[in-house]
Residue frames relative to the residue before (quaternion, step in Angstrom):
aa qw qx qy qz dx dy dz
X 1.0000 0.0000 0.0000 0.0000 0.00 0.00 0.00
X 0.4113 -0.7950 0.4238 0.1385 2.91 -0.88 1.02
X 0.1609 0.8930 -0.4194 0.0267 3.89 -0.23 1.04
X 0.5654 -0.7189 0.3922 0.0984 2.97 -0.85 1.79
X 0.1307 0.8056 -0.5620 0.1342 4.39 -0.56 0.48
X 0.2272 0.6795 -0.6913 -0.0937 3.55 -0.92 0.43
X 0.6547 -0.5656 0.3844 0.3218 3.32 -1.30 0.87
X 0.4763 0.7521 -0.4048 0.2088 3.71 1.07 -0.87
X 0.3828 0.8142 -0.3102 0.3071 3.10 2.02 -1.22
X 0.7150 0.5936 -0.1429 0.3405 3.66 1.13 -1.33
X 0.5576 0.6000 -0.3190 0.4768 3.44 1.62 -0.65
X 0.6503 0.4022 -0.2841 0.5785 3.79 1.36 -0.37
X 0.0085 -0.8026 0.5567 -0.2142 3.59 0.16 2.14
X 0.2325 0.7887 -0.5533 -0.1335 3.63 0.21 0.06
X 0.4666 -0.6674 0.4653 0.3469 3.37 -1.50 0.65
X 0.8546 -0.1757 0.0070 0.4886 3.36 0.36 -1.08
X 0.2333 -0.7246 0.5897 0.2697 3.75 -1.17 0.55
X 0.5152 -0.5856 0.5097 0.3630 3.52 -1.74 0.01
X 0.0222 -0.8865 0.4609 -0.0356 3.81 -0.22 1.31
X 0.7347 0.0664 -0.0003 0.6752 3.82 -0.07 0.89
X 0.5964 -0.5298 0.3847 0.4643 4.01 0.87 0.15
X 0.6616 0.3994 -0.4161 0.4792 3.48 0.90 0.64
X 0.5845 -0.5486 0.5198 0.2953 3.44 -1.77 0.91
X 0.4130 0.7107 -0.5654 0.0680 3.99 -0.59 0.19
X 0.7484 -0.3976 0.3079 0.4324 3.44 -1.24 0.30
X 0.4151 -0.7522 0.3682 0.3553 3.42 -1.24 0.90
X 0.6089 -0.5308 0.4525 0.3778 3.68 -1.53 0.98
X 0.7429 0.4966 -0.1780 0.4121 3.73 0.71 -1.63
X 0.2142 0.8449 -0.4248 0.2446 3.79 0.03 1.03
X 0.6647 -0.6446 0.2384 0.2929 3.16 -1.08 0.77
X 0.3884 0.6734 -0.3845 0.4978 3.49 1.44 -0.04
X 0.6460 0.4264 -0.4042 0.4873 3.75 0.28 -0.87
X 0.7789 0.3446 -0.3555 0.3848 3.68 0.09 -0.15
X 0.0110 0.9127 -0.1563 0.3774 2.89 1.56 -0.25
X 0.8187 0.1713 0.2145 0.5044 2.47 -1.78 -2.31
X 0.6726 0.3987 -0.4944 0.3797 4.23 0.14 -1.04
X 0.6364 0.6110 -0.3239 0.3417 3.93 0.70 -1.17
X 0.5642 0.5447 -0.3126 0.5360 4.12 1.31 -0.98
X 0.5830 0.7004 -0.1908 0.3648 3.46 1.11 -1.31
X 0.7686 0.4582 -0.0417 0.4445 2.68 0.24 -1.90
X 0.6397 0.5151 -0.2108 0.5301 3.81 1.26 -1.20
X 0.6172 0.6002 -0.2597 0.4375 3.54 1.21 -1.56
X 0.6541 0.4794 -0.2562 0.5260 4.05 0.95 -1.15
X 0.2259 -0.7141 0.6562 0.0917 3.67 0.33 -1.24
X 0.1462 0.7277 -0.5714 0.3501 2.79 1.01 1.64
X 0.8567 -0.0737 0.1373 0.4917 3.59 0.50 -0.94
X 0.5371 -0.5102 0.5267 0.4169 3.13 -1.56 -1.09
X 0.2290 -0.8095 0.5404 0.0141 2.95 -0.62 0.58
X 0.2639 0.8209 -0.4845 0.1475 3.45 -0.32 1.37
X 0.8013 -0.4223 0.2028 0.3721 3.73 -1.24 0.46
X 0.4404 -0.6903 0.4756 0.3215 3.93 -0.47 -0.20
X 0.6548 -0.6245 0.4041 0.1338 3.13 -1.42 0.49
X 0.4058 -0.7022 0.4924 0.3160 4.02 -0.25 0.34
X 0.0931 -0.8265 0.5543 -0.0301 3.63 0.14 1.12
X 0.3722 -0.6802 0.5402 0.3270 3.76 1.36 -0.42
X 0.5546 -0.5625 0.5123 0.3370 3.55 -1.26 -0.26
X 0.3651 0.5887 -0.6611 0.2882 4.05 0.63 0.21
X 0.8341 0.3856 -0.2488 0.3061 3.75 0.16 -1.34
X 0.6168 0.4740 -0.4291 0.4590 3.33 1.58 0.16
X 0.3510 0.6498 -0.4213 0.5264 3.58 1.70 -0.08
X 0.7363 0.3931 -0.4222 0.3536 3.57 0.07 -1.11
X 0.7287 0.3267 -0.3452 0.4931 3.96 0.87 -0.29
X 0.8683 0.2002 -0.1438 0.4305 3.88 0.48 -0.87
X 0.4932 -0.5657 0.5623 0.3471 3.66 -1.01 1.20
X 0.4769 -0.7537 0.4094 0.1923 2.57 -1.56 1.28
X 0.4502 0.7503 -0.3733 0.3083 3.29 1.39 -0.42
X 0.5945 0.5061 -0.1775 0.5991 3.14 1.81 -0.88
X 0.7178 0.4938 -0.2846 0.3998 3.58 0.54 -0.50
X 0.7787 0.4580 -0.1620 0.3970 2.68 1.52 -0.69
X 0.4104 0.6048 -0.3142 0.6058 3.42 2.05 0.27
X 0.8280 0.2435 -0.3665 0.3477 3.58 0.85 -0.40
X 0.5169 0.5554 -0.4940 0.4248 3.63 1.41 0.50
X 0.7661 0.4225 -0.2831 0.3929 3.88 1.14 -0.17
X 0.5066 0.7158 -0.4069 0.2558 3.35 1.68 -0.21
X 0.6795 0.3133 -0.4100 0.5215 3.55 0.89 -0.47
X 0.3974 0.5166 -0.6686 0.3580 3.88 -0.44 0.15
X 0.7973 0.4153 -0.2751 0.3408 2.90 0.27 -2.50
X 0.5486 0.6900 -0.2774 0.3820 3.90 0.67 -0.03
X 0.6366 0.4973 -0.1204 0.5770 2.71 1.06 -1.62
X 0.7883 0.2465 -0.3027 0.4755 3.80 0.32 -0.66
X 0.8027 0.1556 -0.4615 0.3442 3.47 0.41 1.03
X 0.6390 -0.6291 0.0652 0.4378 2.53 0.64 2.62
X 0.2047 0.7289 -0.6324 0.1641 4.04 0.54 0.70
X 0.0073 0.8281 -0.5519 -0.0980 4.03 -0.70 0.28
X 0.7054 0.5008 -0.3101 0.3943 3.67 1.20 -0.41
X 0.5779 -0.6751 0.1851 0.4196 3.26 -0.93 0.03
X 0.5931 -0.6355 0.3513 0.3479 3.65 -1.11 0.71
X 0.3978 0.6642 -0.6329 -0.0075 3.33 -0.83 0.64
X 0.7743 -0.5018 0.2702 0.2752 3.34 -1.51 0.99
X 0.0038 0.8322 -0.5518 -0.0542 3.33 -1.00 -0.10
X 0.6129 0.3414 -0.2075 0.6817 3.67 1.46 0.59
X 0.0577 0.7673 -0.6373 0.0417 3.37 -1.03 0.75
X 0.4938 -0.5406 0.6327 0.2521 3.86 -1.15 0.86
X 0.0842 0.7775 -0.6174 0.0855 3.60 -0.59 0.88
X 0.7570 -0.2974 0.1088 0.5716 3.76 -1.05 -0.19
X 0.7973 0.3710 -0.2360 0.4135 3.46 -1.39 0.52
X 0.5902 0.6072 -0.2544 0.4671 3.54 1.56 -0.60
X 0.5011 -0.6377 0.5072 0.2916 3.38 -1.05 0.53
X 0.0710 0.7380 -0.6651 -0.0897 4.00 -1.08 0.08
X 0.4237 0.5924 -0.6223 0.2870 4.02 0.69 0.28
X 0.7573 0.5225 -0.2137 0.3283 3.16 0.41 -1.27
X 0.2437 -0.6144 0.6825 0.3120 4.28 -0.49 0.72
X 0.0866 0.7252 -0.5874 -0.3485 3.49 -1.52 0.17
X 0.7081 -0.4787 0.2386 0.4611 3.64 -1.23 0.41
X 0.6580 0.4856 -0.4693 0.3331 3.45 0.40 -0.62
X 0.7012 -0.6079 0.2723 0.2543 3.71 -1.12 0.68
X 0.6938 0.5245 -0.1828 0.4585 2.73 1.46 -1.61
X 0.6097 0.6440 -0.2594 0.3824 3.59 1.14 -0.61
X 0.5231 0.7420 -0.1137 0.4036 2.47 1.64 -1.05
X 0.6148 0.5548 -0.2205 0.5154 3.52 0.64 -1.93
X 0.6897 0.5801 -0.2370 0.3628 3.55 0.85 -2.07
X 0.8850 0.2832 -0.2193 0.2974 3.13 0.53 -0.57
X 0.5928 0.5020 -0.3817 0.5009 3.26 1.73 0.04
X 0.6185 0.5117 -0.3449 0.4864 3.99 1.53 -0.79
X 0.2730 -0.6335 0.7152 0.1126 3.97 -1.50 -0.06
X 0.7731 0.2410 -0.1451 0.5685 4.19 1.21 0.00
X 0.3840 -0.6473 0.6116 0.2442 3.30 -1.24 -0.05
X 0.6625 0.5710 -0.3457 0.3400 3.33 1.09 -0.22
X 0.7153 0.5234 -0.2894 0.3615 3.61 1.12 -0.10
X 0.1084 -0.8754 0.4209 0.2117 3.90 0.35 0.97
X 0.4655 -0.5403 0.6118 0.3421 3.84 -1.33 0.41
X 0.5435 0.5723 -0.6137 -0.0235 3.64 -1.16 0.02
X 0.9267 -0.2388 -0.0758 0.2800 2.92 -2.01 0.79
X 0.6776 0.3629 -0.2904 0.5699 3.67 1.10 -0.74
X 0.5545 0.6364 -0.5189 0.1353 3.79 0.43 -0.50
X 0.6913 0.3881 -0.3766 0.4793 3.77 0.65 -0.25
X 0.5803 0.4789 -0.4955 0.4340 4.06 0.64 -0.29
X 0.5283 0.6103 -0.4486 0.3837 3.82 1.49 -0.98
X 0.6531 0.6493 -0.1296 0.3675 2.76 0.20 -1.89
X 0.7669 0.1706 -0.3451 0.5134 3.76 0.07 -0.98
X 0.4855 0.5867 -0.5061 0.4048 3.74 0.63 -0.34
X 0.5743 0.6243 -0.3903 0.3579 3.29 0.35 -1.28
X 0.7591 0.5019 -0.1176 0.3974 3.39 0.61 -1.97
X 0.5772 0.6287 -0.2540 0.4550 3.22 1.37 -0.60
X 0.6050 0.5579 -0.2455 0.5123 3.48 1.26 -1.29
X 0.7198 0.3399 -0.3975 0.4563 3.70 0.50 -1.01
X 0.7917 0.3783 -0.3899 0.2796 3.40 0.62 -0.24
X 0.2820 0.6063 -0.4694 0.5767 3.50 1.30 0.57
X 0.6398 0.4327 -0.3936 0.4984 3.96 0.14 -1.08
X 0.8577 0.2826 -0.3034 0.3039 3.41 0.10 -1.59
X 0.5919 0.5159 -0.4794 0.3921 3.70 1.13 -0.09
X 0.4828 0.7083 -0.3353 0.3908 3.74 1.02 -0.07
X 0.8080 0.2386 -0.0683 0.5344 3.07 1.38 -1.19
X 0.3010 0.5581 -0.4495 0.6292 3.25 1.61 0.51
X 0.7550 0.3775 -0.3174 0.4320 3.70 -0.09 -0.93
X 0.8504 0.0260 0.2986 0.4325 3.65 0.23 -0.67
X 0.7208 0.5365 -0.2686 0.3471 3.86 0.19 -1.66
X 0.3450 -0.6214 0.5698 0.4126 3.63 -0.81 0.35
X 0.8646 0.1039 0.0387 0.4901 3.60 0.93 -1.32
X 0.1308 0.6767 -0.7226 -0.0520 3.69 -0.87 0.13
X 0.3398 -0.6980 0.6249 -0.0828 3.00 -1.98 0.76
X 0.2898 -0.8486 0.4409 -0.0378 3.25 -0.19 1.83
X 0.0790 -0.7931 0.6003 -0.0661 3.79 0.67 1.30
X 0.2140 0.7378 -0.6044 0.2111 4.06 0.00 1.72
X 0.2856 0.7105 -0.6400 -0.0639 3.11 -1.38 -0.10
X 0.4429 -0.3468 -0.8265 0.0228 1.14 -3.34 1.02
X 0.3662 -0.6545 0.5986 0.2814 2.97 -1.91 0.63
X 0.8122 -0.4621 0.3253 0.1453 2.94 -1.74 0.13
X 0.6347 0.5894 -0.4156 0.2777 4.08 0.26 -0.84
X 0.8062 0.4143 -0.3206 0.2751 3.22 0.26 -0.13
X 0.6052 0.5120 -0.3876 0.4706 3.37 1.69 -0.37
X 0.4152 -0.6657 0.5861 0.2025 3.80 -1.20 1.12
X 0.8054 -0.1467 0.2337 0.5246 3.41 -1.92 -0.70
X 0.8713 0.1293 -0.0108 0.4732 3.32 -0.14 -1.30
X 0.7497 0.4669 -0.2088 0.4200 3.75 0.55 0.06
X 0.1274 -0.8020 0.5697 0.1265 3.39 -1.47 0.67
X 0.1436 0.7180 -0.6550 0.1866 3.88 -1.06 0.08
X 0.7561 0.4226 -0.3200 0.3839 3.15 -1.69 -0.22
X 0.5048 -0.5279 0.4201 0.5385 3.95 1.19 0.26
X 0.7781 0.2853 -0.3298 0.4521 4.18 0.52 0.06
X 0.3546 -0.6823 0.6374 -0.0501 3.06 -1.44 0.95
X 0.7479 -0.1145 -0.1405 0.6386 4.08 0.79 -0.17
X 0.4916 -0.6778 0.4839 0.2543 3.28 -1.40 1.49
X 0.0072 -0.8243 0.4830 0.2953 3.80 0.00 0.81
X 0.2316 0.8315 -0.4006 0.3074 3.68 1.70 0.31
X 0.8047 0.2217 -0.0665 0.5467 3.25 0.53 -1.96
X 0.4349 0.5888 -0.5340 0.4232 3.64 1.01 0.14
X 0.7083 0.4661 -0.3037 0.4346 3.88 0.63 -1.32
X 0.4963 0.7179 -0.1932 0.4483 3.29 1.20 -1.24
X 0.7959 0.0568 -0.1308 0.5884 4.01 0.37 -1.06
X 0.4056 0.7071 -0.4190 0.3999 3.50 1.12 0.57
X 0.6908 0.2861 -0.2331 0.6218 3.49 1.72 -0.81
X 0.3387 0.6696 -0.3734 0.5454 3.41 0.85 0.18
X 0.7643 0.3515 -0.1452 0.5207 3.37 -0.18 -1.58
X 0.7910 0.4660 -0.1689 0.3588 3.34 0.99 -0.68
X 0.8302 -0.2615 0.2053 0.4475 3.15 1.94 0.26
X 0.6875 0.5415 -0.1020 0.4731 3.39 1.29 -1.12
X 0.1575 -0.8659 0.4597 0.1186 3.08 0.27 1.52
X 0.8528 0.1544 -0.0962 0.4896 3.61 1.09 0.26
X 0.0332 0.8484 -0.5253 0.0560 3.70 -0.31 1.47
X 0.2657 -0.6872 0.6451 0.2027 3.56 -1.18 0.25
X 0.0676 -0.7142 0.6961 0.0288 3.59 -1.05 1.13
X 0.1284 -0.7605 0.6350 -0.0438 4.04 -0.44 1.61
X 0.0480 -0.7594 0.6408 0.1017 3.89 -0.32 1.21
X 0.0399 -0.6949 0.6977 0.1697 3.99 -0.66 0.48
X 0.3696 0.6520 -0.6440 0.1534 3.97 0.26 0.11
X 0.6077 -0.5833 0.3478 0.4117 3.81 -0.95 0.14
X 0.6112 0.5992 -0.1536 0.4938 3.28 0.95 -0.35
X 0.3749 -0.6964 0.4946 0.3603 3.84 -0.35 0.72
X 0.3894 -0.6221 0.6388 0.2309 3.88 -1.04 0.77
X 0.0205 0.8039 -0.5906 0.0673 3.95 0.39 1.15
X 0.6582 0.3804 -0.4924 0.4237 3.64 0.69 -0.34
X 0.3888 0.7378 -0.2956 0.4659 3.75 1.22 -0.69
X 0.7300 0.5044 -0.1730 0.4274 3.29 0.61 -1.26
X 0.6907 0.4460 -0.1283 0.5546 3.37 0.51 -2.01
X 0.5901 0.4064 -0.4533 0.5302 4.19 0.45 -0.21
X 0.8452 0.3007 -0.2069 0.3905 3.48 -0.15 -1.00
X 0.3056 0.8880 -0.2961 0.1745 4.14 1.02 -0.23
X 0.6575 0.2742 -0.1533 0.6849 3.23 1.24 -1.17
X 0.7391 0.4462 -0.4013 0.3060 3.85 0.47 -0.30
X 0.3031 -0.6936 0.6232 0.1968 3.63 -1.71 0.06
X 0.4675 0.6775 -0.4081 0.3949 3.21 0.98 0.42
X 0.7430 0.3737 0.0275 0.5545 3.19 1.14 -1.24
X 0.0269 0.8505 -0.5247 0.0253 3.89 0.29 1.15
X 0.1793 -0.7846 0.5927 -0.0314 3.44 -0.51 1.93
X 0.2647 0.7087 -0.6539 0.0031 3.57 -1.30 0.86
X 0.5822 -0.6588 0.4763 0.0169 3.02 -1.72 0.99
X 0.0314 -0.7266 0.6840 -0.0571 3.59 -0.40 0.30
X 0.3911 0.7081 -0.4966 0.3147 3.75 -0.42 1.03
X 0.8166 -0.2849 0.3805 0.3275 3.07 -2.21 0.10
X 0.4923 -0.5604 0.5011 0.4387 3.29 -0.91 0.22
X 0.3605 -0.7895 0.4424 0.2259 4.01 -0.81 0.56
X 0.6034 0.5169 -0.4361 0.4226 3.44 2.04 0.72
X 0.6757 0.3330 -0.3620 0.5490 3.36 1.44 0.52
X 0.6265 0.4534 -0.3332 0.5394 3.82 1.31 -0.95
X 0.4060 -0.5478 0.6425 0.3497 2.85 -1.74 0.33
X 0.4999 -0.0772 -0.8491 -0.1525 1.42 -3.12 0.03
X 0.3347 -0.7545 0.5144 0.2325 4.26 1.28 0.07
X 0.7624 0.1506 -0.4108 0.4768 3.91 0.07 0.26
X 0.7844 0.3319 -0.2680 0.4502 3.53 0.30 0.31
X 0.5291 0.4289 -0.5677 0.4624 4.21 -1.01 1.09
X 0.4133 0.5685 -0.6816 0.2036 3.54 -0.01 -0.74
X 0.3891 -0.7140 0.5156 0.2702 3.73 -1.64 0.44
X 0.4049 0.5452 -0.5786 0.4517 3.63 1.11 0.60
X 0.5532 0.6351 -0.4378 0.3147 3.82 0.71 -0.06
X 0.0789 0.8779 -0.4641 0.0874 3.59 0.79 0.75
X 0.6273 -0.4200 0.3963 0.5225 4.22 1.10 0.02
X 0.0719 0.7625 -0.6132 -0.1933 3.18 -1.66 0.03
X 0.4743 0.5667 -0.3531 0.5738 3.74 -1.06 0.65
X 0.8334 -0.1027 0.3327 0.4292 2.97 -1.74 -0.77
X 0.6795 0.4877 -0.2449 0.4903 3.82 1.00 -0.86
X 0.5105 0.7241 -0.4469 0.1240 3.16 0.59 -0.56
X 0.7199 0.1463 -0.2049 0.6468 3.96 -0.18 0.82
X 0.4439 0.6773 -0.4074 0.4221 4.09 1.22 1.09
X 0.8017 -0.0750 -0.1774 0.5658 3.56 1.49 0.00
X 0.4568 -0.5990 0.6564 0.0424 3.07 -1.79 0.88
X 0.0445 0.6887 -0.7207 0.0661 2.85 -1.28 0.69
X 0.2380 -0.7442 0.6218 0.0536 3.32 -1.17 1.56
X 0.1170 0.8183 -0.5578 -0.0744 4.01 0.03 0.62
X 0.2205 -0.8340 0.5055 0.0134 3.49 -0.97 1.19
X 0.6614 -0.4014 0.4704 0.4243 3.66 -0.63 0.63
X 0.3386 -0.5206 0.7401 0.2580 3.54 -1.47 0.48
X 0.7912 0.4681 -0.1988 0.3396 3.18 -0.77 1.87
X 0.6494 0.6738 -0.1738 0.3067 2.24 1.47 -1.26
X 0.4234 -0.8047 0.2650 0.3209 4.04 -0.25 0.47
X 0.8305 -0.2189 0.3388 0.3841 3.31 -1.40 0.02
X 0.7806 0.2653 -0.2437 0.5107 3.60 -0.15 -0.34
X 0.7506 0.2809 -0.4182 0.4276 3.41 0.84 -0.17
X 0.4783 0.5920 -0.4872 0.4282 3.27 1.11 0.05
X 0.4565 0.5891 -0.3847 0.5446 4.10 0.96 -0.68
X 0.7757 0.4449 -0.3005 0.3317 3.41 0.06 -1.41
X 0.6211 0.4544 -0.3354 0.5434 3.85 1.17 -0.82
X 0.5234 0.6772 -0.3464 0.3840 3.51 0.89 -0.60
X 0.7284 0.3829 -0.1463 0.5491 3.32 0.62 -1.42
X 0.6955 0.2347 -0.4710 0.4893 3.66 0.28 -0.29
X 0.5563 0.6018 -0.4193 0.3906 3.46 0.32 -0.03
X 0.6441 0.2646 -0.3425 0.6307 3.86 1.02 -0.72
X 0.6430 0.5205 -0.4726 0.3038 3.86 0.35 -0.39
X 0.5827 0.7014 -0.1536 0.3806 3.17 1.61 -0.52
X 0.4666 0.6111 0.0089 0.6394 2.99 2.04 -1.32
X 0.6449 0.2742 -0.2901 0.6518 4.02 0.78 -0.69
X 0.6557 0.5703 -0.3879 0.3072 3.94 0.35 -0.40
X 0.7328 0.4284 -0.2113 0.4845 2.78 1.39 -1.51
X 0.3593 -0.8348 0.3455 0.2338 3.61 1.41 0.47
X 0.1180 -0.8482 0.5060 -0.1033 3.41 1.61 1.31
X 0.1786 -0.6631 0.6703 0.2813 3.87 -1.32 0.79
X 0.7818 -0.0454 -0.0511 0.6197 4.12 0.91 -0.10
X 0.5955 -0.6212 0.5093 -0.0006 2.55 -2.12 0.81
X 0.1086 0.7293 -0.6730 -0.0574 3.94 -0.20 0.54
X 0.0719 -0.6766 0.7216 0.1282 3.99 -0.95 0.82
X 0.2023 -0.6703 0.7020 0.1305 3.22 -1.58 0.51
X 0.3840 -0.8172 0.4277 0.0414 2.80 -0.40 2.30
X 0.4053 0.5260 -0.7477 0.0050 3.58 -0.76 -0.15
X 0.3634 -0.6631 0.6504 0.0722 2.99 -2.22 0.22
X 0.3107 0.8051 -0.4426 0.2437 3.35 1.74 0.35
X 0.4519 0.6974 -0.4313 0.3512 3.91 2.00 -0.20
X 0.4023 0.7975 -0.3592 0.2704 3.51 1.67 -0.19
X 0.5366 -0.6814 0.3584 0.3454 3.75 -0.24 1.24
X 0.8180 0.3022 -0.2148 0.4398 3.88 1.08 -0.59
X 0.0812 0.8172 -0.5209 0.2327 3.10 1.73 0.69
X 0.4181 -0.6938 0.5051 0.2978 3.93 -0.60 0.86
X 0.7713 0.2702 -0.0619 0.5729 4.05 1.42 -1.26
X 0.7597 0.3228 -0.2213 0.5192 3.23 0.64 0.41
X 0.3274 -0.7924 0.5146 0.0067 3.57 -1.31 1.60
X 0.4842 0.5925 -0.5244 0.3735 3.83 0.45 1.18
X 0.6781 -0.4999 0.4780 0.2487 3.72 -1.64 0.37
X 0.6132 0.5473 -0.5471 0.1582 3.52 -0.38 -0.49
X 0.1710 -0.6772 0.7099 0.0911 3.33 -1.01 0.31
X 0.7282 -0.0817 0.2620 0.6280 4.02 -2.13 -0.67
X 0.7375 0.4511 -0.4211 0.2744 3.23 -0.87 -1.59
X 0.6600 0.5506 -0.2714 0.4330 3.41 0.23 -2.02
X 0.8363 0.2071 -0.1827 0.4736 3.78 0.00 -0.95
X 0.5816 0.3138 -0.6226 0.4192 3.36 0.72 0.93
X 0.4560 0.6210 -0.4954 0.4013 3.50 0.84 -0.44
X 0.6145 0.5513 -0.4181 0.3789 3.97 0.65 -0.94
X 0.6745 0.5243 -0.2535 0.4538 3.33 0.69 -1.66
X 0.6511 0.3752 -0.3258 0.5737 3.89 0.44 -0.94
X 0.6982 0.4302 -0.4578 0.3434 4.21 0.31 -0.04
X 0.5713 0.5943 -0.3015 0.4792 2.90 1.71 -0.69
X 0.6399 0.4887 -0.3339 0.4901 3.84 0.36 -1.15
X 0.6738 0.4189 -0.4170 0.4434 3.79 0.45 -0.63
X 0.6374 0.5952 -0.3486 0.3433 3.84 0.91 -0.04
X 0.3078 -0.8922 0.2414 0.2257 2.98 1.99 0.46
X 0.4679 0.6911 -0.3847 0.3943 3.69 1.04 0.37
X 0.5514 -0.6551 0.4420 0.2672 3.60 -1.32 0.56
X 0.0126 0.9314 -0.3615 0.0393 3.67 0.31 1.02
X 0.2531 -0.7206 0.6239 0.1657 3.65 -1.05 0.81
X 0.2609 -0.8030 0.5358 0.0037 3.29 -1.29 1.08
X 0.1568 0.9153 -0.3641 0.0715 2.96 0.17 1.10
X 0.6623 -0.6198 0.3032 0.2921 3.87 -0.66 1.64
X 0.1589 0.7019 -0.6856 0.1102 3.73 -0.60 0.73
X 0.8522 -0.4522 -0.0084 0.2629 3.42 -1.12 0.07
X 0.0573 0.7973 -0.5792 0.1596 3.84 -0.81 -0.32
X 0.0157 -0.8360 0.5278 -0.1493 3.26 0.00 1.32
X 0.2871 0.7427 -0.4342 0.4213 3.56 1.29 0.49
X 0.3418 0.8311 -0.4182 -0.1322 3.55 1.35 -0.88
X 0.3824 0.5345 -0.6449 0.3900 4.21 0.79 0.36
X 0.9185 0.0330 -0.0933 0.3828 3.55 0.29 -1.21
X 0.1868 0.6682 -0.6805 0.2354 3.90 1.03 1.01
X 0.7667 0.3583 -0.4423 0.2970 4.04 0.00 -0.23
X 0.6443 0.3826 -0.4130 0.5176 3.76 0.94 0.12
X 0.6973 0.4029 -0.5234 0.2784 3.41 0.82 0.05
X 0.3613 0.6132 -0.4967 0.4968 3.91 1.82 -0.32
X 0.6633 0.5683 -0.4130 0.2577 3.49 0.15 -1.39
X 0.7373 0.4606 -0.2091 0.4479 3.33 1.06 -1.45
X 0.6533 0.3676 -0.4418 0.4927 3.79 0.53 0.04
X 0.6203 0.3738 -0.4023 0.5601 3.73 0.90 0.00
X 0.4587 0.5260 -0.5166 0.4961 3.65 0.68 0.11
X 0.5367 0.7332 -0.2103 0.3608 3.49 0.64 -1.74
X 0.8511 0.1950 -0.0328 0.4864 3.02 0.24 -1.66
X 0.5201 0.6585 -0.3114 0.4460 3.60 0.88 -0.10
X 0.7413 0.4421 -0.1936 0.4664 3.19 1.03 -1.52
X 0.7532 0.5938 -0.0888 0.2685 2.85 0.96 -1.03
């Protein structure tokens, strides 16, 4: 298997985010990529090589540029009024508030492109980031050409930030980039399956009105887990989407076998929707010792994923989302690409 990485990934270092209303060190860090890359090298799964320059059209096709274009200038504009820590927001446009308008001040600024407090800007976060995006598309042109699989090894990842908006530690979705990359490329019909613990809401809100693009969720419940205003399973699309995503919310807790069970309607769902490829948004934060998250899976469990996946017989891009376990986030990736390899 083929798995895409650029090191740039490291220039996005934050120190600390604002978690549960406290200041503490950040969860999302350069180690997690890291530890999956030793892994990934340690098994001898593949090669493992740098990405391609895709430019910014195919990240255009998912995020407004107005928005894209606030996070390649926010740290300068910082930087030249002598600003050195990291950025996070502290104002947000909420009901009744305008959001057409950009205003000049900075902080307003953050507020209106961010949706958390937990996700800092500093100086590397947009070279990370577009690299990041760059990797999934390298994977998905790999498996467009030919590849059964490639594997997109990015970080901060990516599910939670929409068209115009970031949070959730990610800032470009490199999911729905790969995702309208086959599309754009032909595919008149993909399936994007996020299992991270956490609902993929920015995922969601991109793909909503469409039927082209089939988005499910596997997650926390969204009245106790975050991102909390967005998974519920009455959230079925609307438009042209309508009956295009699923969402499987589970109890914090909730066990193994029923997690499997949301799985399986979820790939059976996937063979219906008669999908020509497959982008999953990997995290592995379901990991019993996850530090922020409250599900079971362990080795076994995430090879079992990979081997449910491979039996779905489709050409698929893997692509890194969260897991904050970071001693053992590379043997548990390893084991759904085992999974699916073996299988």
């Amino acid at each position: 298997m083929l798995c895409v990485h650029s090191p740039l990934h490291r220039g996005h270092a934050g120190t600390h985010e604002i978690y549960r209303g406290e200041l503490v060190p950040c969860f999302e860090k350069p180690e997690r990529a890291d530890f999956v890359l030793q892994a990934f090298q340690r098994a001898g799964l593949g090669e493992v090589r740098a990405p391609d320059d895709h430019g910014l059209a195919p990240i255009e096709r998912i995020h407004a540029p107005r928005y894209l274009a606030f996070l390649a200038r926010v740290w300068d504009a910082w930087a030249a009024q002598g600003g050195t820590r990291d950025l996070l927001p502290a104002v947000w446009p909420t009901r009744g508030f305008r959001d057409d308008i950009e205003p000049d001040n900075l902080v307003a600024q953050l507020g209106l492109y961010s949706f958390d407090s937990g996700s800092p800007i500093t100086a590397g976060t947009w070279t990370a980031a577009l690299a990041g995006a760059h990797c999934a598309l390298t994977a998905q042109a790999a498996v467009a050409q030919g590849a059964r699989a490639a594997f997109s090894l990015a970080r901060p990842p990516g599910h939670h930030a929409g068209t115009d908006f970031y949070g959730g530690y990610c800032f470009l979705n490199h999911a729905a980039i790969a995702a309208q990359a086959f599309v754009d490329g032909g595919a008149a019909r993909v399936a994007l399956l996020d299992v991270d613990y956490h609902h993929g809401n920015g995922t969601q809100q991109i793909f909503y009105d469409r039927s082209d693009v089939l988005f499910q969720s596997i997650h926390g419940d969204p009245r106790t887990e975050y991102p909390f205003y967005l998974g519920h399973a009455d959230e079925t699309g609307a438009g042209a989407g309508l009956g295009f995503n699923a969402n499987y919310p589970l109890p914090a807790g909730s066990d193994n076998t029923r997690w499997f069970e949301a799985l399986e309607a979820a790939c059976r769902r996937i063979t219906a929707h008669g999908a020509q490829a497959l982008v999953v948004s990997l995290g592995v934060d379901t990991f019993e010792g996850d530090p922020i998250s409250r599900f079971h899976l362990r080795g076994p469990e995430f090879t079992r994923l990979g081997t449910r996946l491979t039996a779905l017989g489709l050409p698929t891009v893997f692509v890194l989302e969260g897991g904050y376990a970071v001693a053992e986030i590379g043997d548990n990736v390893v084991s759904v690409l085992q999974g699916f390899e073996g299988g």
